[in-house]
C-alpha positions as CSV (number, residue, x, y, z in Angstrom):
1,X,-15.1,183.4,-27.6
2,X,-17.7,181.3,-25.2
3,X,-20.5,181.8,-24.7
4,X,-19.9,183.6,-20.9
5,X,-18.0,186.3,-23.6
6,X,-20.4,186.6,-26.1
7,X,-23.5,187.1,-24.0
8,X,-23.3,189.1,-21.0
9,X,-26.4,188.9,-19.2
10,X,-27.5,191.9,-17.4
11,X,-30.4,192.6,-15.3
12,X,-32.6,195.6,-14.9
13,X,-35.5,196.2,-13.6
14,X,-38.0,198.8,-14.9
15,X,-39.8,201.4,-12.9
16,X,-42.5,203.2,-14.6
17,X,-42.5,206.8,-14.2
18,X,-44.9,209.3,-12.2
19,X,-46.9,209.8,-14.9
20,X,-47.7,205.5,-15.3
21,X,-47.9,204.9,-11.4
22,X,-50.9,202.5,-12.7
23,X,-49.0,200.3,-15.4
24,X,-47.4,197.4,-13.5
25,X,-43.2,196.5,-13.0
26,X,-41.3,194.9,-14.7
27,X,-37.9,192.6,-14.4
28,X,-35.7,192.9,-17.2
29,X,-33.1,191.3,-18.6
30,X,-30.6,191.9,-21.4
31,X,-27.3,190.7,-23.2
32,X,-25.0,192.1,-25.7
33,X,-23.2,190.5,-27.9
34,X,-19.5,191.0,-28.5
35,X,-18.5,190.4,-31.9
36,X,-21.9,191.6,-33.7
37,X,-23.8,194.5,-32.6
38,X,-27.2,192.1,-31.5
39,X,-28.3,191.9,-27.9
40,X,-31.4,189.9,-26.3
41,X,-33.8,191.5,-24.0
42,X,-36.2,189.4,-21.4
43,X,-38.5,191.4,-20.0
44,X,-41.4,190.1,-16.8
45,X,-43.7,191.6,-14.5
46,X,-42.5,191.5,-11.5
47,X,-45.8,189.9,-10.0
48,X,-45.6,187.4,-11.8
49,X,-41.8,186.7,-11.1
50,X,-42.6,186.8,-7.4
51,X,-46.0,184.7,-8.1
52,X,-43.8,182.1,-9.8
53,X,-40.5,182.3,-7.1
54,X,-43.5,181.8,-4.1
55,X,-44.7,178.6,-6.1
56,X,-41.2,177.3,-6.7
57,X,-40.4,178.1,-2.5
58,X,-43.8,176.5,-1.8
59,X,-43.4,173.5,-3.9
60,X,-39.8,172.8,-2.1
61,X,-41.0,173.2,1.3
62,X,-44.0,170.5,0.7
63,X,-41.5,168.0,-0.7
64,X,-39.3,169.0,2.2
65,X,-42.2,168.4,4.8
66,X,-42.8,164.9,2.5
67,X,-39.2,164.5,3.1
68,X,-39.1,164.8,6.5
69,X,-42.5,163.0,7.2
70,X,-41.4,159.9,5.4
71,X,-37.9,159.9,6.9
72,X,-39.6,160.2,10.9
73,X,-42.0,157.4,9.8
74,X,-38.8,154.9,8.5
75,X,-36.8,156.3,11.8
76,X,-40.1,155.0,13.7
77,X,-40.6,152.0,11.8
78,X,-36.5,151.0,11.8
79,X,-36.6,151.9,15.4
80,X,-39.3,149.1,16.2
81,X,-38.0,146.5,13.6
82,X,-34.2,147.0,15.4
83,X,-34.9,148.5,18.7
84,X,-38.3,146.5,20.1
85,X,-36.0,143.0,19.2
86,X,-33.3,144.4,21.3
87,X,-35.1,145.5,24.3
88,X,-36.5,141.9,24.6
89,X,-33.4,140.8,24.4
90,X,-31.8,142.4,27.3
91,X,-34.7,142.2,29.0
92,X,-34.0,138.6,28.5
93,X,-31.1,138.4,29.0
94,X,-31.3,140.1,32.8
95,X,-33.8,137.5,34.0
96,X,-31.9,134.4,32.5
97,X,-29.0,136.1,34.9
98,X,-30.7,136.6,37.7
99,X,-31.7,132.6,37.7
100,X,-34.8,132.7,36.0
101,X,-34.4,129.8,33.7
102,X,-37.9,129.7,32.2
103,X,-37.7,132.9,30.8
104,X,-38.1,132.9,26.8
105,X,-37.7,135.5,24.2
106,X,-41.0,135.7,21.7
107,X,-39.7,135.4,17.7
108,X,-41.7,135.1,14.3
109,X,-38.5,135.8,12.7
110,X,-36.6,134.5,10.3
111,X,-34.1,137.5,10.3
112,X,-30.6,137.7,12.5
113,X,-32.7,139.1,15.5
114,X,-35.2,135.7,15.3
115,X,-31.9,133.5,15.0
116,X,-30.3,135.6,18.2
117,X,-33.7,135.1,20.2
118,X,-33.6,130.9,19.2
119,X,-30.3,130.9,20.2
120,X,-30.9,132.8,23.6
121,X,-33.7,130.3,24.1
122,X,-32.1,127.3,23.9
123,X,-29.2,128.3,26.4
124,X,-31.9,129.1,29.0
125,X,-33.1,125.8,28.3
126,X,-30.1,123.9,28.6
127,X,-29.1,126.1,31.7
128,X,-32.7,125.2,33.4
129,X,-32.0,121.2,33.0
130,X,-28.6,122.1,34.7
131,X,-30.1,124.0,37.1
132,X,-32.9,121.0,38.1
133,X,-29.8,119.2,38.3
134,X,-27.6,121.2,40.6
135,X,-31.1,121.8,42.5
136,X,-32.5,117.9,42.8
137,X,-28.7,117.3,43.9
138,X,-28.6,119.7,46.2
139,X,-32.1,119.0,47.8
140,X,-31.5,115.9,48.4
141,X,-28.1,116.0,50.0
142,X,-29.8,118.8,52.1
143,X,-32.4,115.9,52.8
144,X,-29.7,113.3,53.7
145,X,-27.7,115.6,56.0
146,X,-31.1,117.1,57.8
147,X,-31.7,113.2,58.3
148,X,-28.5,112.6,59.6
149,X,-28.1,115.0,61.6
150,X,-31.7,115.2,63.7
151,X,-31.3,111.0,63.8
152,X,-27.9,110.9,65.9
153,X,-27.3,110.6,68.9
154,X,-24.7,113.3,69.6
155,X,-25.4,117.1,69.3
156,X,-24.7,118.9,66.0
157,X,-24.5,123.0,65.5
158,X,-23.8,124.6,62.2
159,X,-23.1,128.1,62.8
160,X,-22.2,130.4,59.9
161,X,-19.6,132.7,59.3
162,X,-20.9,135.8,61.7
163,X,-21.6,133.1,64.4
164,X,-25.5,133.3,63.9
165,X,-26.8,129.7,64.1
166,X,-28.0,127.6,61.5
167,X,-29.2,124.7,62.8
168,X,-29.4,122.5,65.5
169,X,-31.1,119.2,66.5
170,X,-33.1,117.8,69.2
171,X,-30.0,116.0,71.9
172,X,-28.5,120.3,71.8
173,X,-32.3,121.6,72.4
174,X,-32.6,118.6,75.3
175,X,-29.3,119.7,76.9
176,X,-29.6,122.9,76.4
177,X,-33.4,123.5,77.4
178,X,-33.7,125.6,73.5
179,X,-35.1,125.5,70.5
180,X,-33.9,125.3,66.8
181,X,-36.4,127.7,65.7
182,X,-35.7,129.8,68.3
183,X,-32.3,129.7,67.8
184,X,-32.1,130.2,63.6
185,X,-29.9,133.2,62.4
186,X,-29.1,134.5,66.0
187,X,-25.4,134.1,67.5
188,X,-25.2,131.3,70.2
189,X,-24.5,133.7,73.1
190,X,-28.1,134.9,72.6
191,X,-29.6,131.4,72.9
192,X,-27.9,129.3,74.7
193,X,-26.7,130.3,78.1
194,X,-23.3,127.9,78.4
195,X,-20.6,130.2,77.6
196,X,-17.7,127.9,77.3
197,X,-19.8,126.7,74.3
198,X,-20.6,129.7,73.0
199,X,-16.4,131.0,73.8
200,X,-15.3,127.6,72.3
201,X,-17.3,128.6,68.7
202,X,-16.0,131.8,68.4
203,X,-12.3,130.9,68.9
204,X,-12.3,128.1,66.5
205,X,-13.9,130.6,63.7
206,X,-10.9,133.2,64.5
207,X,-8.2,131.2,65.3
208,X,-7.0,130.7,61.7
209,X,-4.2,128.2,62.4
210,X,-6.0,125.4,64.0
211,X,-9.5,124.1,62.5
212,X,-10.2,121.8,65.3
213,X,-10.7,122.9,69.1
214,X,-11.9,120.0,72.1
215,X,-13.7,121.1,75.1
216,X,-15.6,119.2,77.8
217,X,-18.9,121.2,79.3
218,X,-20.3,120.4,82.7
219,X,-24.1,120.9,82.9
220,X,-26.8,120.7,85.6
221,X,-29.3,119.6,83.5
222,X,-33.3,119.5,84.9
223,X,-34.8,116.7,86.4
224,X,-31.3,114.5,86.3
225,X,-28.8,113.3,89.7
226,X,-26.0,113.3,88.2
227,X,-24.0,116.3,86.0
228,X,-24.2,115.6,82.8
229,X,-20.7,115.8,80.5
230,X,-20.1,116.6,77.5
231,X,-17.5,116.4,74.8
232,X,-17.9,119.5,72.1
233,X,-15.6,119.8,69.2
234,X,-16.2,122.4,67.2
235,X,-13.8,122.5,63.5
236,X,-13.8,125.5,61.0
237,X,-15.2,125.4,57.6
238,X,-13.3,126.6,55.3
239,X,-14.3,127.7,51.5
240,X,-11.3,126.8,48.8
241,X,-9.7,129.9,49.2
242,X,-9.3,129.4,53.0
243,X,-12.0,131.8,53.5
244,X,-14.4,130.8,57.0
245,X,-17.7,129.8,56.3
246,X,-18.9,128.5,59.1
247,X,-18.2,126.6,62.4
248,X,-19.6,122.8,63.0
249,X,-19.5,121.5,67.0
250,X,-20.3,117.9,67.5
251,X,-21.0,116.9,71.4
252,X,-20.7,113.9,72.6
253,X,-22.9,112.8,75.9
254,X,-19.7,111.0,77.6
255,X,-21.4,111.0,81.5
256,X,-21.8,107.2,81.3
257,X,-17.8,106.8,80.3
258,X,-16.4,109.2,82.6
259,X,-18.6,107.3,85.7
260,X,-17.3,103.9,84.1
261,X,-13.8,105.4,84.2
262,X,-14.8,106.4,87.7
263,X,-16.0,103.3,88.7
264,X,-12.9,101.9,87.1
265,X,-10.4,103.1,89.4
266,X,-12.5,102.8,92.6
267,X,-12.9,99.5,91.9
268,X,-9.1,98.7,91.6
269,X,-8.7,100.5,94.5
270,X,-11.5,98.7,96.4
271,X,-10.2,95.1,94.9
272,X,-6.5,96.2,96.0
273,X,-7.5,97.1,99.3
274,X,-10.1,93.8,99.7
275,X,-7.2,91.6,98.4
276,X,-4.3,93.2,100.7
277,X,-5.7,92.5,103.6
278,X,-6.1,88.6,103.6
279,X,-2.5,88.2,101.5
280,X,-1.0,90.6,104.5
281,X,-2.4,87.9,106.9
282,X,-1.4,85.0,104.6
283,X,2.1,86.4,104.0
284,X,2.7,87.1,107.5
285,X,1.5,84.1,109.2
286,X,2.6,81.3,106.3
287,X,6.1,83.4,107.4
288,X,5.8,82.7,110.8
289,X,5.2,79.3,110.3
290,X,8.3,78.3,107.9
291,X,10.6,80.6,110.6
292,X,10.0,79.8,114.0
293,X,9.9,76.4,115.6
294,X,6.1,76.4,117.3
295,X,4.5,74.3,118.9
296,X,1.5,72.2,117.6
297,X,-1.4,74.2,119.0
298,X,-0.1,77.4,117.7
299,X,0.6,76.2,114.0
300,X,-2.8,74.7,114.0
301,X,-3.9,78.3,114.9
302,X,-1.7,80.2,112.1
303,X,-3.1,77.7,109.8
304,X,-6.4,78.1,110.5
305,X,-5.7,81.7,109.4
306,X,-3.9,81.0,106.7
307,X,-6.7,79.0,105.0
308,X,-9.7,81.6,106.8
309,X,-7.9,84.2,104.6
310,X,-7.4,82.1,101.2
311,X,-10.8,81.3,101.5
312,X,-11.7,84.8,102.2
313,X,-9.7,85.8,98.7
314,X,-11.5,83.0,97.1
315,X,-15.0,83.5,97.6
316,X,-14.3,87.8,96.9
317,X,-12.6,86.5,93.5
318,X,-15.9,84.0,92.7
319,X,-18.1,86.6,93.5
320,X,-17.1,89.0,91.5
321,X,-16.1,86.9,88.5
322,X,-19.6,85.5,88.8
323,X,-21.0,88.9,89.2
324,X,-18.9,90.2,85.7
325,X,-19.9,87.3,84.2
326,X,-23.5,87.8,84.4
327,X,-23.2,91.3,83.4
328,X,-21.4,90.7,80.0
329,X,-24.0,87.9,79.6
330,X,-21.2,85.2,80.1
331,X,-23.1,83.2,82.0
332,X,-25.2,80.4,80.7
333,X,-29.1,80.5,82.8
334,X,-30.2,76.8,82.9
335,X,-33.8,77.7,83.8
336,X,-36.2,75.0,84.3
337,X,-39.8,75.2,86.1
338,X,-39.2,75.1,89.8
339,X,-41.0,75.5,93.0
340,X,-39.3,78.6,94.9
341,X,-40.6,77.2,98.2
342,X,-38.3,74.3,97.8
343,X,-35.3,76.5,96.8
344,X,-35.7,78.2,100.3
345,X,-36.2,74.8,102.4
346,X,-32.7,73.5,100.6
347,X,-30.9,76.6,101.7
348,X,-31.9,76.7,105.0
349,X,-31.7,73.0,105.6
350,X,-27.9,72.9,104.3
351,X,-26.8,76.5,106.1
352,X,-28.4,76.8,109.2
353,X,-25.4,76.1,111.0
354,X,-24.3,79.7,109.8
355,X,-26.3,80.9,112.9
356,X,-25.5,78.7,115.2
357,X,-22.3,80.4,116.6
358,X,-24.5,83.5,117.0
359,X,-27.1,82.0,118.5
360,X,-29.4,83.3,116.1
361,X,-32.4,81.5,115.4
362,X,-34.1,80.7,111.7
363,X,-37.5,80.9,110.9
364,X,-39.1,80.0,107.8
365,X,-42.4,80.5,107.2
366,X,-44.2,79.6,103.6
367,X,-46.6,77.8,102.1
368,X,-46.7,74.2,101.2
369,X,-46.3,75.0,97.7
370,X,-46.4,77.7,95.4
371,X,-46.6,77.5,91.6
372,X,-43.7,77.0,90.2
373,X,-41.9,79.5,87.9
374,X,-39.0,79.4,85.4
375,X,-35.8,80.0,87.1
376,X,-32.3,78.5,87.3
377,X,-32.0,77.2,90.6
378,X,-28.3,77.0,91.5
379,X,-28.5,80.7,91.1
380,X,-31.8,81.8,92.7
381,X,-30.5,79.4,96.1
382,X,-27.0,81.3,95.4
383,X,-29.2,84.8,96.0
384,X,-31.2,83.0,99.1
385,X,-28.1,82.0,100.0
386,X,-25.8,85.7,100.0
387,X,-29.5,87.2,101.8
388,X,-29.2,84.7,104.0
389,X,-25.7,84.9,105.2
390,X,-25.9,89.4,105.2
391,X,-28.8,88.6,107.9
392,X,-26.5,86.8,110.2
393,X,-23.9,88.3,109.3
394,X,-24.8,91.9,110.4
395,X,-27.5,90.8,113.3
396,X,-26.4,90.9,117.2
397,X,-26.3,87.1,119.0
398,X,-29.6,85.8,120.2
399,X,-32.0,87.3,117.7
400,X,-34.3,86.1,114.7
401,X,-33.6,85.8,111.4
402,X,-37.2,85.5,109.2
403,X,-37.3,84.2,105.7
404,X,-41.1,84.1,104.4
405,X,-42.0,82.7,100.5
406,X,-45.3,84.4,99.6
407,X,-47.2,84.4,96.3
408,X,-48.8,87.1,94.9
409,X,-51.3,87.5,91.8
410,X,-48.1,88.0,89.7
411,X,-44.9,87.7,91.7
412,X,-43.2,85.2,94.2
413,X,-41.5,86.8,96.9
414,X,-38.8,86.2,99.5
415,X,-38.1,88.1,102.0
416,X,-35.3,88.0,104.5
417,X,-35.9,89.8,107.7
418,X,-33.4,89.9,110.3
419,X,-33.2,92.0,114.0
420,X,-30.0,93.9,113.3
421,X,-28.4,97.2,114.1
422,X,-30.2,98.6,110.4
423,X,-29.2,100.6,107.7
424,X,-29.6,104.7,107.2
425,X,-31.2,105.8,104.0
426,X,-28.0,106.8,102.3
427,X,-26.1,103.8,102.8
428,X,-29.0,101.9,100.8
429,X,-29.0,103.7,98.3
430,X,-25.6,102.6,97.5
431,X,-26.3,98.9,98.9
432,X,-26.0,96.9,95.7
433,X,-22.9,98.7,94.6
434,X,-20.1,96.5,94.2
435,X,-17.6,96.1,97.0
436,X,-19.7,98.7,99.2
437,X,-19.6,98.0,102.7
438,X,-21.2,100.5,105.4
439,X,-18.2,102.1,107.7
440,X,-19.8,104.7,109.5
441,X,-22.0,102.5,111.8
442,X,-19.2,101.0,114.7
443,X,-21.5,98.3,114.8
444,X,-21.4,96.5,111.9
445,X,-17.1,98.3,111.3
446,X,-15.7,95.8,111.8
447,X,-17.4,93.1,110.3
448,X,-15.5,91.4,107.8
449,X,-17.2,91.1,103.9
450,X,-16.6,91.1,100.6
451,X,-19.2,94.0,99.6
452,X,-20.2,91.7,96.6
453,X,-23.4,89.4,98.2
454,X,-26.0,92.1,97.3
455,X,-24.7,92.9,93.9
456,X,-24.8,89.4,93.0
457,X,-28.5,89.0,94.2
458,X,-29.4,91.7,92.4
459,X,-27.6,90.6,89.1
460,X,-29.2,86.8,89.6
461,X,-32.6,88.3,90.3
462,X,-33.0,90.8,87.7
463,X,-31.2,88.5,85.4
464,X,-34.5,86.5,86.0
465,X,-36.4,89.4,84.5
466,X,-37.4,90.6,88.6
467,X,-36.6,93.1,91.1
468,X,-34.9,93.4,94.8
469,X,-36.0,96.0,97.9
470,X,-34.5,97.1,100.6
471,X,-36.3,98.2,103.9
472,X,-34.8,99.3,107.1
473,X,-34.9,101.1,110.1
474,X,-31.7,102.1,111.7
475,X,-31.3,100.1,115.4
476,X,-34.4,98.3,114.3
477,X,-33.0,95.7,111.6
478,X,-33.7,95.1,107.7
479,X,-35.5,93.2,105.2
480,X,-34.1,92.2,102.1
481,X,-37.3,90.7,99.8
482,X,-37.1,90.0,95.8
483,X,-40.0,89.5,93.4
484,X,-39.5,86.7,90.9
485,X,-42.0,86.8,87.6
486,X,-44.7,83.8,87.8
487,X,-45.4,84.4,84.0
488,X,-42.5,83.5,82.9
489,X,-43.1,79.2,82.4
């Protein structure tokens, strides 16, 4: 049989009797064998059996503790050879994704980890020259529209998407009495007091279906005459998905074209009313004459008219054009040195027969000579002339009419001074407007006049690089004086 058959292993262990308390134990151990009648006996003390069992359990629990040692000091070692690489790399990783490009992973690594840090590396650097890019780009468009928009003339607002403002330049502080810095990140409701602005902004940013809205403002702006109007239109930004970003209002300063538009019309009127009057009289009398057999005194009389009137229509018509023409610079200026003095003596010599039917007399009074300045003198004797004629014109019968040439350290003057019914403060503030004649004074109502004379002096004069005044004293009369430049040969 096997061996498990033949020896059956039994164990026993030995206890000495009373008598031998002082002999020691033993383990024993014994087989018998099946097929002959042998067996084997092992016999130990049990000391030593437990003295070698505690050496074996010792020996296995220091290589266990060796075990364990060495496999805690590989953990620790494979944890900073795997886990110390990784960390740097998300750490990495988290900067280059929160924008800081200059960020680099440290390697001295020729393993996977120091080919994942190279290759980390050289993606922030490729992504930082982008960056400098997208940046410089940006910067300097930022530049170019900061440029733009504080060098214009009209206003600009940028307001963002909750209607706080982002900037602004100087004509929108001037109109507004603010300022940008004031201003920044605040909605314009809280800065700027013009709520139709501030109402105009906000419904362009919600009203989804229309991007551009028009309004025109009205302001009373310090230390100005006139109100001031504007043109704001404000347009929606959008983002590609239609999203609002932001709201940009341009104004426009448009006071000068709304008073041109102003003048416009009142000065069709004006030139429709000036020009109905003496056609009214031409029509009716020019009828008269072809209709109705008159005798010769009368038709001399209607044609007197007739003609008064065309000439009438005729010198309106010159003055103006020569008045437009000078203002759009039309006109050629054939300036030569002259002496002023003489100007004035031509004038008077050729119209004092202007006053005669008045009974008004002229007085000149000026020097021999003065020195002679650069001036065209068909022009400058047109302006005597129109100063002239307004003296007699609007003075009562029997008076004076004073014209005096004076030179001054830088100026020549003339002044016109005449002994009529005067002018109020108000109406000569609006003397050199075109085709403005004085109606509330009964005196001077019905005086007949173009309204241009004035307009044209001060167009001639100023034209000459000098100025004109007015003076007057209502009931007490008027002088009418302009200052020609003597550096100007």
């Amino acid at each position: 049989g096997s061996t498990e058959e033949i020896l059956r292993p039994v164990g026993v262990t030995i206890l000495p009797d009373a008598s031998q308390a002082q002999q020691p134990e033993f383990h024993v151990a014994y087989a018998l064998c099946s097929t002959v009648p042998w067996g084997v006996i092992l016999q130990e003390p049990v000391v030593k059996s437990i003295w070698t069992v505690s050496h074996i359990l010792r020996d296995i629990s220091l290589w266990l503790a060796i075990a364990l040692t060495i496999a805690i000091l590989g953990g620790l070692l494979l944890s900073r050879m795997i886990g110390r690489p990784i960390l740097r790399l998300t750490q990495a990783v988290k900067e280059i994704g929160a924008g800081n490009f200059d960020h680099r992973v440290p390697f001295d690594r020729g393993d996977e980890f120091g080919e994942l840090a190279h290759g980390v590396n050289s993606m922030a650097q490729r992504l930082k020259v982008f960056d400098d890019i997208n940046v410089g780009k940006v910067l300097r468009e930022k530049s170019k529209l900061e440029a733009i928009v504080h060098n214009i003339a009209d206003g600009v607002i940028f307001t963002g998407s909750n209607g706080e403002v982002l900037a602004m330049n100087e004509p929108v502080e001037r109109w507004f009495g603010v300022r940008e810095s004031e201003c920044l990140n605040r909605v314009v409701a809280e800065c700027v007091e013009e709520k139709e602005l501030a109402d105009l902004i906000n419904e362009t940013a919600n009203d989804l279906g229309k991007t551009l809205h028009t309004h025109e403002l009205s302001l009373e702006i310090p230390g100005t005459v006139h109100e001031t109007r504007l043109i704001a239109r404000a347009m929606r930004v959008q983002s590609d998905t239609g999203e609002t970003v932001g709201v940009t209002t341009i104004l426009r300063d448009v006071t000068v074209e709304r008073e041109v538009d102003r003048m416009k019309t009142e000065l069709l009127s004006i030139v429709a009313h000036e020009l109905r009057s003496p056609l009214v009289s031409i029509m009716g009398f020019s009828g008269i004459l072809l209709e109705k057999e008159l005798d010769l005194a009368t038709r001399l009389e209607f044609a007197e008219t007739v003609n008064r009137e065309a000439n009438r229509m005729v010198e309106m018509l010159n003055k103006f054009l020569n008045i437009s023409r000078i203002e759009s610079g039309k006109t050629e200026f054939t300036k030569t040195p002259a002496d002023v003095t003489e100007i004035v003596r031509d004038v008077v010599r050729i119209n004092s027969g202007i006053a005669d039917e008045k009974t008004i007399q002229i007085e000149l009074h000026a020097p021999n000579r003065v020195t002679q300045v650069l001036v065209d003198r068909e022009l400058i004797g047109q302006a005597v002339l129109n100063v002239l004629t307004n003296a007699v014109k609007y003075s009562p019968v029997n008076t004076t009419v004073r014209i005096t040439v004076t030179e001054h350290r830088n100026t020549i003057e003339v002044a016109v001074k005449d002994e009529g019914f005067g002018i109020t403060s108000e109406n000569q503030k609006r003397l050199f407007e075109k085709f403005f004649r004085v109606t509330d004074d009964p005196n001077v109502r019905d005086i007949t006049g173009t309204g241009l004379g004035l307009p044209l002096v001060k167009e001639i004069v100023e034209q000459h690089g000098g100025r004109v005044h007015v003076e007057s004293t209502l009931g007490a009369g008027s002088t009418v004086s302009f200052h020609l430049p003597k550096n100007l040969v």
